[in-house]
N, C-alpha and C positions, 0 to 999 in steps of 0.2 A: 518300435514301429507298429503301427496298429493297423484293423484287417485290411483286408484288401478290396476295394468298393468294386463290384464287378458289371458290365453291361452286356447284356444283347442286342444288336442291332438288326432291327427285321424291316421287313417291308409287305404291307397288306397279308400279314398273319390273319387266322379268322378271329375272331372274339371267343369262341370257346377254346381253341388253344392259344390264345393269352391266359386267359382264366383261370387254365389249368398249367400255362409255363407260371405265372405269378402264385400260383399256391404249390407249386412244389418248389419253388427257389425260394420265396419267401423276400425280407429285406434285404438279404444278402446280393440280388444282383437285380438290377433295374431294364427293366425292356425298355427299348428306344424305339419308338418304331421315327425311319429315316427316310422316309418317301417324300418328304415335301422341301426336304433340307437335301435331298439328291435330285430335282424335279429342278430346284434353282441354281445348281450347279451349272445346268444344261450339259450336262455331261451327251455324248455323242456313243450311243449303244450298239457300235456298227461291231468292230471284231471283239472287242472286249465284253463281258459280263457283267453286270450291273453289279453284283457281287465284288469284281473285280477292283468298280470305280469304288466302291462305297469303304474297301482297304483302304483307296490311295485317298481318301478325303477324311479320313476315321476322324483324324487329328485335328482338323478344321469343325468337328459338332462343338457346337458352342456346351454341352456339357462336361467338354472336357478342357474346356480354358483353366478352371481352376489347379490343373496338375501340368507339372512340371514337365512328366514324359508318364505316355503308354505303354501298355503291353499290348497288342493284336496278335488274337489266337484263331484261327479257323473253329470250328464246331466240333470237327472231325479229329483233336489233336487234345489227346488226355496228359496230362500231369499227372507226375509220378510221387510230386512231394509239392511244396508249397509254392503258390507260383508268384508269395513274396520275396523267396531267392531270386527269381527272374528280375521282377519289380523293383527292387533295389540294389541291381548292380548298379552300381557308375559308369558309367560311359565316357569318354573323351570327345566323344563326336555321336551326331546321330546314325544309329545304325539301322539297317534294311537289309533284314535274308529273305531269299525268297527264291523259287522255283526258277530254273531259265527258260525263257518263252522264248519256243521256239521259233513265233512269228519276227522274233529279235533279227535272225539271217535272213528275214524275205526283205529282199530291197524295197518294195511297194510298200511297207509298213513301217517304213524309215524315211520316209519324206516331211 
């Protein structure tokens, strides 16, 4: 299995921290910037986080049509060893972990 292609996904970064994200990651991981591909979405920025929508839409950037399945890792969530063990489990079905949100038992947020 060969490396693992890596991305970042931002939105209005300034140009001197790309400059300096792209010269310390190098080819190994490509910045995306996603503001015009979440802008057409129309996504609805009321209780959720832009952040939030740009998880639940990762799968839909047309740069990642050419793979099979993703990995989504927050920023804040280090590897411990390669995160082409991750990358290459098999799955039976698609899978989603993720936090329980709280707003899940407000009835006003289930309509």
């Amino acid at each position: 299995s060969g490396p693992i292609k890596g991305f970042v996904l931002q939105t209005g970064v300034g140009a001197k921290d790309l400059e300096v994200g792209e010269r310390l990651l190098g080819s190994a991981v490509s910045i995306l910037d996603v503001s015009n591909f979440m802008e057409a979405t129309n996504f609805n920025p009321g209780h959720l986080t832009l952040a939030t929508y740009i998880r639940l839409f990762a799968d839909q950037l047309p740069e990642f049509e050419p793979y099979d399945h993703i990995v989504y890792a927050d920023s804040d969530v280090l590897f411990n060893r390669s995160i082409a063990d991750l990358a290459h489990i098999q799955l039976q079905a698609p899978l989603l972990a993720a936090h329980d949100e709280q707003c899940y038992f407000d009835t006003k947020y289930r309509r």
